[in-house]
VMD Tcl script that draws the C-alpha trace (Angstrom):
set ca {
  {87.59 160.83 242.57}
  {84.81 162.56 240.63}
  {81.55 163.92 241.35}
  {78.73 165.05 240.04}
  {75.67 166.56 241.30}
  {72.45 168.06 239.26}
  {69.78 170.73 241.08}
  {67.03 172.00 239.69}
  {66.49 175.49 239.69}
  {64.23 176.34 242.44}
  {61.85 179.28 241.12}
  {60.39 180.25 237.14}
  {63.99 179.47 236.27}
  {63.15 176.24 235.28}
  {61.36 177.32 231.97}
  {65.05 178.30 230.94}
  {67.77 176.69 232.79}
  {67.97 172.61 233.00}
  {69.68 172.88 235.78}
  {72.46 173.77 238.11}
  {75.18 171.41 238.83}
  {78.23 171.01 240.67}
  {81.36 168.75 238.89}
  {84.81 167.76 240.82}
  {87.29 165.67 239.50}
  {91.02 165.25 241.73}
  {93.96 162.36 240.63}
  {97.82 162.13 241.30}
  {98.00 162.44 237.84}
  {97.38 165.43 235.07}
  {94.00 164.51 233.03}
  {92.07 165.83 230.36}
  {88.29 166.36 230.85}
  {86.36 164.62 228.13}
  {86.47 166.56 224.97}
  {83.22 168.88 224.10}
  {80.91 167.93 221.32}
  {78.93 170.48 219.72}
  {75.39 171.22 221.28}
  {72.73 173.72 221.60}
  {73.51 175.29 225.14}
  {75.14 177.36 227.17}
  {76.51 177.37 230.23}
  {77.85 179.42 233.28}
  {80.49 177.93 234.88}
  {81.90 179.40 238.69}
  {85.31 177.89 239.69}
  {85.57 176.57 243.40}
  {88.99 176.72 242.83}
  {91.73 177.24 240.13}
  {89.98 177.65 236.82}
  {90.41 175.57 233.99}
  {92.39 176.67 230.79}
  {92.31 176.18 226.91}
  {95.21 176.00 224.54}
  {97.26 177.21 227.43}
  {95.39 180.27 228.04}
  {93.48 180.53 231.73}
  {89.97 181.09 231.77}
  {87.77 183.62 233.81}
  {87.05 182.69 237.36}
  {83.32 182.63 236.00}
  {82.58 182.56 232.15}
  {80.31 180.94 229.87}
  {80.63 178.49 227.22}
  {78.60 178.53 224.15}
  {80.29 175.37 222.04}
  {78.56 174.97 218.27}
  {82.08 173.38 217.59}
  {84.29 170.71 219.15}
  {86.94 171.66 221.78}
  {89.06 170.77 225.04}
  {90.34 171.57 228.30}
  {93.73 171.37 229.10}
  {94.85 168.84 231.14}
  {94.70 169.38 235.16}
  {94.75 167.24 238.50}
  {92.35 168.82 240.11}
  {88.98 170.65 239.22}
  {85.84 172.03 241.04}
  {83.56 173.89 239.61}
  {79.31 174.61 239.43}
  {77.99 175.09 236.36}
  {74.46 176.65 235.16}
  {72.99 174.75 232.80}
  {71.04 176.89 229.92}
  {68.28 175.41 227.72}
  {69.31 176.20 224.21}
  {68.20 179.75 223.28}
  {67.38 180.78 226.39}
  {70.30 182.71 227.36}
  {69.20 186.14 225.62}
  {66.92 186.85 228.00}
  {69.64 187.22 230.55}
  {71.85 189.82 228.75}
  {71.90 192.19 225.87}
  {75.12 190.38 224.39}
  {73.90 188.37 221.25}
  {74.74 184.89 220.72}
  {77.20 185.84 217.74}
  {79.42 187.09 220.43}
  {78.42 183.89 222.95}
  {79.44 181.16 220.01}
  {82.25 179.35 220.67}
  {83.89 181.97 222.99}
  {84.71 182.15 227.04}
  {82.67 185.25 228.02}
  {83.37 186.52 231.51}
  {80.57 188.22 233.62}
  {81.96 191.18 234.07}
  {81.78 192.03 230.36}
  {78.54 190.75 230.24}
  {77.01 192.55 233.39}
  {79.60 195.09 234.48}
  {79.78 196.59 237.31}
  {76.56 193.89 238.97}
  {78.93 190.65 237.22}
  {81.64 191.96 239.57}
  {79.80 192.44 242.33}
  {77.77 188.72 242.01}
  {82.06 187.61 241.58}
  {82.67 189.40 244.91}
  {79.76 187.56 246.99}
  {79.99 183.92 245.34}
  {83.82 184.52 246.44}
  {82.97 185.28 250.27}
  {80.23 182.19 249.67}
  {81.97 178.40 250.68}
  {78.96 176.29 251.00}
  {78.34 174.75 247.25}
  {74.79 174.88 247.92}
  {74.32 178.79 249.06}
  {76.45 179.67 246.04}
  {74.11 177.95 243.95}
  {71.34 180.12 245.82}
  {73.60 182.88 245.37}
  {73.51 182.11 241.63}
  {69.54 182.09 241.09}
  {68.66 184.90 242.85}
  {71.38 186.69 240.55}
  {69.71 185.59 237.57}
  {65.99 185.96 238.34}
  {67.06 190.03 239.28}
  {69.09 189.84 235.56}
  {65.82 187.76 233.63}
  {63.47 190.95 235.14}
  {65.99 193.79 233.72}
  {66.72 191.96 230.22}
  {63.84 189.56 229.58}
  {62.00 191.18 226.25}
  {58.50 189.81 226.02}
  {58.31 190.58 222.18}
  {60.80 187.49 221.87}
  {59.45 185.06 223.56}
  {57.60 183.64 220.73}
  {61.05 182.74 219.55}
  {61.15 180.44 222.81}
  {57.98 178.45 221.17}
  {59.78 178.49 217.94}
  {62.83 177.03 219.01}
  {61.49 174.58 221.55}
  {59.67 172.85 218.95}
  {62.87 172.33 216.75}
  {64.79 171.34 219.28}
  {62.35 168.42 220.47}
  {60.51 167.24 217.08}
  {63.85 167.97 215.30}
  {63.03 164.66 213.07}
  {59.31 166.04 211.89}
  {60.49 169.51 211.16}
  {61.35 171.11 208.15}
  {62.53 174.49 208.53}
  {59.85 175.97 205.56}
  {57.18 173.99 207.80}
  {58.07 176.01 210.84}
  {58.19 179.62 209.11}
  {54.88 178.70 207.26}
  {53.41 177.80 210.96}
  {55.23 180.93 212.75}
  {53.28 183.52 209.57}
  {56.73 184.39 208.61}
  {58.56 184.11 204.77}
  {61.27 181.52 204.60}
  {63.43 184.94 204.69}
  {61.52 186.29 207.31}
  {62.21 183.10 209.36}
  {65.77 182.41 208.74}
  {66.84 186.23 209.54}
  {64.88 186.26 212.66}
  {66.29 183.22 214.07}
  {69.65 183.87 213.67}
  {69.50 187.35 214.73}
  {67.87 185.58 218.15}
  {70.23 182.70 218.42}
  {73.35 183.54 216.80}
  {73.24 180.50 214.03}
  {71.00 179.55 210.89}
  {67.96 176.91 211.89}
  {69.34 174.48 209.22}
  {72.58 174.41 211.87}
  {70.78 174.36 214.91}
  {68.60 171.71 213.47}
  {71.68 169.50 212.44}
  {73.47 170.69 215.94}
  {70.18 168.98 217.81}
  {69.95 165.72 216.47}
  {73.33 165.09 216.52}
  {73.51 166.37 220.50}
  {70.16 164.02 220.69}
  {72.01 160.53 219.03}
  {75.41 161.36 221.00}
  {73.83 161.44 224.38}
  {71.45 158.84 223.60}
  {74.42 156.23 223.04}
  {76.58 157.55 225.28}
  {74.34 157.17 228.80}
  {73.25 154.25 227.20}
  {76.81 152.80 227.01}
  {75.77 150.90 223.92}
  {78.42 151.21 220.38}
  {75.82 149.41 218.60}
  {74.30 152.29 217.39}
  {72.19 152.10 213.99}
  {69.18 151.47 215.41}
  {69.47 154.96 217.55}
  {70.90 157.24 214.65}
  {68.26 155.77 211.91}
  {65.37 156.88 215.19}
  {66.64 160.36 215.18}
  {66.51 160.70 211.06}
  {70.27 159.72 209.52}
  {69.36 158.11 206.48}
  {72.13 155.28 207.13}
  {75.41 154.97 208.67}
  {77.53 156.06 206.50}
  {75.24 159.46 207.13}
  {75.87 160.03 210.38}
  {79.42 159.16 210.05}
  {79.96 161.63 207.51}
  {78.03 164.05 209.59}
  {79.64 163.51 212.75}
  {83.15 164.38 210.93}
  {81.69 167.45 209.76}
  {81.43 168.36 213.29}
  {83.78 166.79 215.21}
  {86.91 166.24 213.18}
  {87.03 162.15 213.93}
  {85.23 159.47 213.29}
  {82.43 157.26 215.62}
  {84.55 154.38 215.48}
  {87.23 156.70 217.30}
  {85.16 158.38 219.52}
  {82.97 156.12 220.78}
  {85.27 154.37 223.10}
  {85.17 152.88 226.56}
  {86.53 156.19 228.02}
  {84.00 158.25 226.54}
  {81.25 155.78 227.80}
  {82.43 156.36 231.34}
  {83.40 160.38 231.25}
  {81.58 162.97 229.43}
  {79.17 166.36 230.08}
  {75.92 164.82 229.68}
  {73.02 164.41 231.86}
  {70.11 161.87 232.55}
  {66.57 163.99 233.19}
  {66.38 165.94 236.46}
  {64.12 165.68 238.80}
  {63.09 167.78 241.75}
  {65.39 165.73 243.72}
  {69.31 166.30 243.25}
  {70.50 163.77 240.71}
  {73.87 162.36 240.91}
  {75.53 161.48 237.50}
  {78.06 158.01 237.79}
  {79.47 158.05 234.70}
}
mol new
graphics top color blue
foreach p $ca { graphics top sphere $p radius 0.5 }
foreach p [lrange $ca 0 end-1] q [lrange $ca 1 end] { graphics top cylinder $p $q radius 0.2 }
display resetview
Protein backbone atom coordinates (compact mmCIF):
# COMPACT_ATOMS: atom_id res chain seq x y z
CA UNK A 1 0.00 0.00 0.00
CA UNK A 2 1.37 3.47 -0.77
CA UNK A 3 0.26 6.87 -0.41
CA UNK A 4 0.82 10.03 -1.26
CA UNK A 5 -0.58 13.27 -0.40
CA UNK A 6 0.60 17.02 -1.55
CA UNK A 7 -0.55 20.42 0.63
CA UNK A 8 0.17 23.57 -0.15
CA UNK A 9 1.64 25.71 2.26
CA UNK A 10 -0.98 27.77 3.77
CA UNK A 11 0.62 31.39 4.39
CA UNK A 12 3.73 33.57 2.28
CA UNK A 13 5.37 30.16 2.37
CA UNK A 14 4.31 29.47 -0.87
CA UNK A 15 6.83 31.92 -2.61
CA UNK A 16 9.46 29.28 -1.29
CA UNK A 17 8.20 25.93 -0.51
CA UNK A 18 6.15 23.80 -3.33
CA UNK A 19 4.68 22.12 -0.94
CA UNK A 20 4.25 19.85 2.00
CA UNK A 21 3.54 16.28 1.57
CA UNK A 22 2.97 13.22 3.35
CA UNK A 23 4.46 9.62 1.66
CA UNK A 24 3.70 5.91 3.19
CA UNK A 25 4.65 2.90 1.68
CA UNK A 26 4.03 -0.80 3.90
CA UNK A 27 4.59 -4.62 2.08
CA UNK A 28 5.35 -8.17 3.56
CA UNK A 29 8.33 -7.79 1.81
CA UNK A 30 11.75 -5.52 2.18
CA UNK A 31 11.71 -2.77 -0.80
CA UNK A 32 13.78 -0.16 -2.03
CA UNK A 33 12.27 3.34 -2.58
CA UNK A 34 12.92 4.50 -6.11
CA UNK A 35 16.41 5.68 -6.49
CA UNK A 36 17.04 9.72 -6.35
CA UNK A 37 17.97 11.60 -9.44
CA UNK A 38 19.75 14.72 -9.15
CA UNK A 39 17.57 17.98 -8.83
CA UNK A 40 17.54 21.46 -7.67
CA UNK A 41 15.74 21.12 -4.17
CA UNK A 42 15.69 20.45 -0.91
CA UNK A 43 13.75 18.92 1.35
CA UNK A 44 12.77 18.37 5.10
CA UNK A 45 11.73 15.19 5.80
CA UNK A 46 9.90 14.23 9.59
CA UNK A 47 9.62 10.41 10.17
CA UNK A 48 6.11 9.15 11.47
CA UNK A 49 7.88 6.30 12.36
CA UNK A 50 11.28 4.46 12.05
CA UNK A 51 13.50 6.55 9.83
CA UNK A 52 14.92 5.50 6.77
CA UNK A 53 18.73 4.67 6.34
CA UNK A 54 21.57 4.94 3.68
CA UNK A 55 24.43 2.59 3.09
CA UNK A 56 23.44 1.05 6.36
CA UNK A 57 23.73 4.06 8.37
CA UNK A 58 20.21 5.44 10.11
CA UNK A 59 19.18 8.77 9.40
CA UNK A 60 17.95 11.66 11.75
CA UNK A 61 14.40 11.44 12.93
CA UNK A 62 14.10 14.83 10.86
CA UNK A 63 16.89 15.87 8.30
CA UNK A 64 17.11 17.34 5.01
CA UNK A 65 18.18 16.20 1.75
CA UNK A 66 19.92 18.33 -0.69
CA UNK A 67 20.72 15.60 -3.72
CA UNK A 68 22.91 17.34 -6.80
CA UNK A 69 23.98 13.58 -7.22
CA UNK A 70 22.26 10.22 -7.56
CA UNK A 71 21.58 8.05 -4.44
CA UNK A 72 19.31 5.42 -2.49
CA UNK A 73 17.54 4.31 0.44
CA UNK A 74 18.04 1.17 1.87
CA UNK A 75 15.61 -1.24 1.57
CA UNK A 76 12.59 -1.30 4.28
CA UNK A 77 8.91 -2.74 4.69
CA UNK A 78 7.51 -0.08 6.02
CA UNK A 79 7.88 3.83 5.75
CA UNK A 80 5.93 7.02 6.81
CA UNK A 81 7.14 10.06 6.60
CA UNK A 82 6.08 14.12 5.64
CA UNK A 83 8.29 15.86 3.75
CA UNK A 84 8.71 19.81 3.04
CA UNK A 85 9.16 20.46 -0.23
CA UNK A 86 11.78 23.50 -0.97
CA UNK A 87 11.83 25.45 -4.27
CA UNK A 88 15.39 25.32 -5.41
CA UNK A 89 17.42 28.09 -3.70
CA UNK A 90 15.13 28.94 -1.38
CA UNK A 91 16.33 27.19 1.58
CA UNK A 92 18.97 29.98 2.73
CA UNK A 93 16.57 32.04 3.92
CA UNK A 94 15.69 29.55 6.57
CA UNK A 95 19.17 29.06 8.16
CA UNK A 96 22.63 30.47 8.23
CA UNK A 97 24.12 26.97 7.08
CA UNK A 98 25.24 27.44 3.34
CA UNK A 99 24.30 25.11 0.74
CA UNK A 100 28.03 23.74 0.48
CA UNK A 101 27.28 22.10 3.71
CA UNK A 102 23.38 21.17 2.51
CA UNK A 103 24.80 19.32 -0.91
CA UNK A 104 24.43 15.93 -0.94
CA UNK A 105 24.41 15.48 2.90
CA UNK A 106 21.56 14.39 5.68
CA UNK A 107 21.51 17.54 7.89
CA UNK A 108 19.57 17.13 11.11
CA UNK A 109 17.68 20.15 12.70
CA UNK A 110 19.23 20.29 15.60
CA UNK A 111 22.55 21.27 13.99
CA UNK A 112 20.85 23.50 11.91
CA UNK A 113 18.64 25.34 14.60
CA UNK A 114 19.92 24.16 17.97
CA UNK A 115 18.43 24.40 20.79
CA UNK A 116 14.64 25.73 18.73
CA UNK A 117 15.36 22.32 16.07
CA UNK A 118 15.09 20.32 19.31
CA UNK A 119 12.44 21.85 20.69
CA UNK A 120 10.18 21.88 17.09
CA UNK A 121 11.56 17.66 17.42
CA UNK A 122 9.97 17.61 20.90
CA UNK A 123 6.37 19.03 19.81
CA UNK A 124 6.04 17.29 16.22
CA UNK A 125 6.84 14.12 18.56
CA UNK A 126 3.82 14.79 21.11
CA UNK A 127 1.83 15.77 17.58
CA UNK A 128 -0.15 12.34 15.93
CA UNK A 129 -2.51 13.92 13.58
CA UNK A 130 -0.46 14.16 10.03
CA UNK A 131 -2.23 17.24 9.36
CA UNK A 132 -1.45 19.38 12.77
CA UNK A 133 2.16 18.28 12.34
CA UNK A 134 2.17 19.74 9.07
CA UNK A 135 0.70 22.98 10.87
CA UNK A 136 3.20 22.37 13.38
CA UNK A 137 5.79 22.50 10.59
CA UNK A 138 4.77 26.02 8.95
CA UNK A 139 4.38 27.92 11.78
CA UNK A 140 8.07 26.66 12.65
CA UNK A 141 9.32 27.93 9.53
CA UNK A 142 7.53 31.26 9.04
CA UNK A 143 9.11 32.16 12.95
CA UNK A 144 12.74 30.72 11.28
CA UNK A 145 12.10 32.80 7.54
CA UNK A 146 11.55 36.20 10.02
CA UNK A 147 14.97 35.51 12.11
CA UNK A 148 17.16 34.40 8.93
CA UNK A 149 15.48 35.84 5.84
CA UNK A 150 18.25 38.59 4.48
CA UNK A 151 16.52 41.02 2.19
CA UNK A 152 19.88 41.98 0.43
CA UNK A 153 19.56 38.38 -1.23
CA UNK A 154 16.56 38.21 -2.46
CA UNK A 155 17.47 39.47 -5.78
CA UNK A 156 19.24 36.17 -6.01
CA UNK A 157 15.58 34.62 -5.77
CA UNK A 158 14.79 36.62 -9.24
CA UNK A 159 18.05 35.43 -10.52
CA UNK A 160 17.59 31.96 -9.98
CA UNK A 161 13.91 31.67 -10.73
CA UNK A 162 14.51 32.74 -14.13
CA UNK A 163 17.18 29.94 -14.77
CA UNK A 164 15.38 27.52 -13.39
CA UNK A 165 12.14 28.12 -15.64
CA UNK A 166 13.63 29.55 -19.11
CA UNK A 167 16.62 27.18 -18.53
CA UNK A 168 16.52 26.58 -22.55
CA UNK A 169 16.77 30.61 -23.44
CA UNK A 170 19.45 31.31 -20.92
CA UNK A 171 22.94 31.66 -21.23
CA UNK A 172 24.67 32.19 -18.12
CA UNK A 173 26.78 35.57 -19.65
CA UNK A 174 23.07 36.71 -20.67
CA UNK A 175 21.92 36.55 -17.10
CA UNK A 176 25.07 38.36 -15.40
CA UNK A 177 24.91 41.02 -18.25
CA UNK A 178 20.99 41.46 -17.22
CA UNK A 179 21.71 41.15 -13.26
CA UNK A 180 24.78 44.44 -13.86
CA UNK A 181 27.22 41.95 -12.65
CA UNK A 182 30.83 40.66 -14.52
CA UNK A 183 30.71 37.08 -15.65
CA UNK A 184 33.05 36.81 -12.36
CA UNK A 185 30.90 38.82 -10.45
CA UNK A 186 27.99 36.47 -11.37
CA UNK A 187 29.45 33.11 -11.08
CA UNK A 188 31.02 33.89 -7.44
CA UNK A 189 27.83 35.27 -6.22
CA UNK A 190 25.76 32.44 -7.18
CA UNK A 191 27.60 29.86 -5.84
CA UNK A 192 28.36 31.52 -2.69
CA UNK A 193 24.20 31.72 -2.52
CA UNK A 194 23.46 28.26 -3.71
CA UNK A 195 26.29 26.12 -3.02
CA UNK A 196 27.02 25.09 -6.94
CA UNK A 197 28.26 26.95 -10.22
CA UNK A 198 25.10 28.22 -12.58
CA UNK A 199 26.58 26.17 -15.49
CA UNK A 200 25.60 23.01 -12.93
CA UNK A 201 22.49 24.22 -11.77
CA UNK A 202 21.59 25.02 -15.29
CA UNK A 203 22.48 21.40 -16.52
CA UNK A 204 20.89 20.01 -13.00
CA UNK A 205 17.39 21.85 -14.24
CA UNK A 206 16.82 20.66 -17.51
CA UNK A 207 17.70 17.40 -16.84
CA UNK A 208 15.20 17.40 -13.50
CA UNK A 209 12.71 19.19 -16.22
CA UNK A 210 13.04 16.11 -19.17
CA UNK A 211 13.09 13.31 -16.29
CA UNK A 212 9.86 14.35 -14.75
CA UNK A 213 8.38 15.28 -17.91
CA UNK A 214 8.65 11.51 -19.20
CA UNK A 215 8.28 9.99 -16.20
CA UNK A 216 4.47 11.37 -15.14
CA UNK A 217 3.96 11.12 -18.60
CA UNK A 218 4.71 7.35 -18.62
CA UNK A 219 5.91 7.70 -22.18
CA UNK A 220 9.84 5.94 -23.17
CA UNK A 221 9.47 7.55 -26.40
CA UNK A 222 11.25 10.38 -25.48
CA UNK A 223 13.12 12.51 -28.31
CA UNK A 224 10.59 14.68 -28.92
CA UNK A 225 10.65 15.84 -24.98
CA UNK A 226 14.58 16.00 -24.54
CA UNK A 227 15.11 17.92 -28.10
CA UNK A 228 11.97 20.59 -26.29
CA UNK A 229 14.10 21.15 -23.32
CA UNK A 230 17.51 21.88 -25.53
CA UNK A 231 19.64 18.31 -25.94
CA UNK A 232 20.97 18.68 -29.21
CA UNK A 233 20.11 14.85 -30.01
CA UNK A 234 19.92 11.66 -28.27
CA UNK A 235 22.95 10.58 -28.04
CA UNK A 236 23.24 14.12 -25.91
CA UNK A 237 21.13 13.48 -23.37
CA UNK A 238 22.27 10.00 -23.05
CA UNK A 239 25.68 10.99 -22.54
CA UNK A 240 24.47 13.59 -20.16
CA UNK A 241 22.26 11.58 -18.17
CA UNK A 242 25.41 9.12 -17.45
CA UNK A 243 27.28 11.99 -16.35
CA UNK A 244 24.79 12.26 -13.68
CA UNK A 245 23.36 9.24 -12.95
CA UNK A 246 25.86 6.47 -13.52
CA UNK A 247 23.36 4.34 -16.07
CA UNK A 248 21.94 4.72 -19.01
CA UNK A 249 18.00 5.84 -20.18
CA UNK A 250 17.51 2.64 -21.71
CA UNK A 251 18.12 1.20 -18.05
CA UNK A 252 16.40 3.56 -16.17
CA UNK A 253 13.52 4.25 -17.81
CA UNK A 254 11.66 1.15 -16.99
CA UNK A 255 8.15 0.14 -16.09
CA UNK A 256 9.06 0.36 -12.34
CA UNK A 257 10.30 3.71 -12.51
CA UNK A 258 7.11 4.79 -14.50
CA UNK A 259 4.99 3.64 -11.60
CA UNK A 260 7.33 4.71 -8.36
CA UNK A 261 9.36 7.74 -8.12
CA UNK A 262 9.59 11.38 -6.01
CA UNK A 263 7.99 13.54 -8.45
CA UNK A 264 4.99 15.62 -8.41
CA UNK A 265 2.17 16.88 -10.83
CA UNK A 266 1.39 20.91 -10.05
CA UNK A 267 -0.37 21.62 -6.74
CA UNK A 268 -3.19 23.21 -6.30
CA UNK A 269 -4.92 24.78 -3.35
CA UNK A 270 -6.64 21.57 -2.95
CA UNK A 271 -4.57 18.47 -1.52
CA UNK A 272 -3.31 16.52 -4.50
CA UNK A 273 -2.92 12.89 -4.33
CA UNK A 274 -0.01 11.41 -6.44
CA UNK A 275 -0.98 7.51 -8.01
CA UNK A 276 2.03 6.66 -9.34
Amino acid sequence: MTKNISYQPKTFLSKYIDRFYIFEKSENEYFKLPVVLPGTGLELLYYLDKTLSVNGNSLPKAHTVCPREIFSFDKIKNISFISVRFKSGAFRHFTSTPFTELNNKYVSIIYLWKNKGEKLLARLQNTTKTEAIIDELELFLVEIFNEYHDKKNDKWDAIIDELYYNFENNSIHKLAENSRLSLRQFERGFKSQFGITAKGFQKITRFQNVIKQILLDKNPNYLHTILDNGYFDQSHFIKEFRSLTKKTPMKYFNQENFDSHFYHVSINNKPVINNN
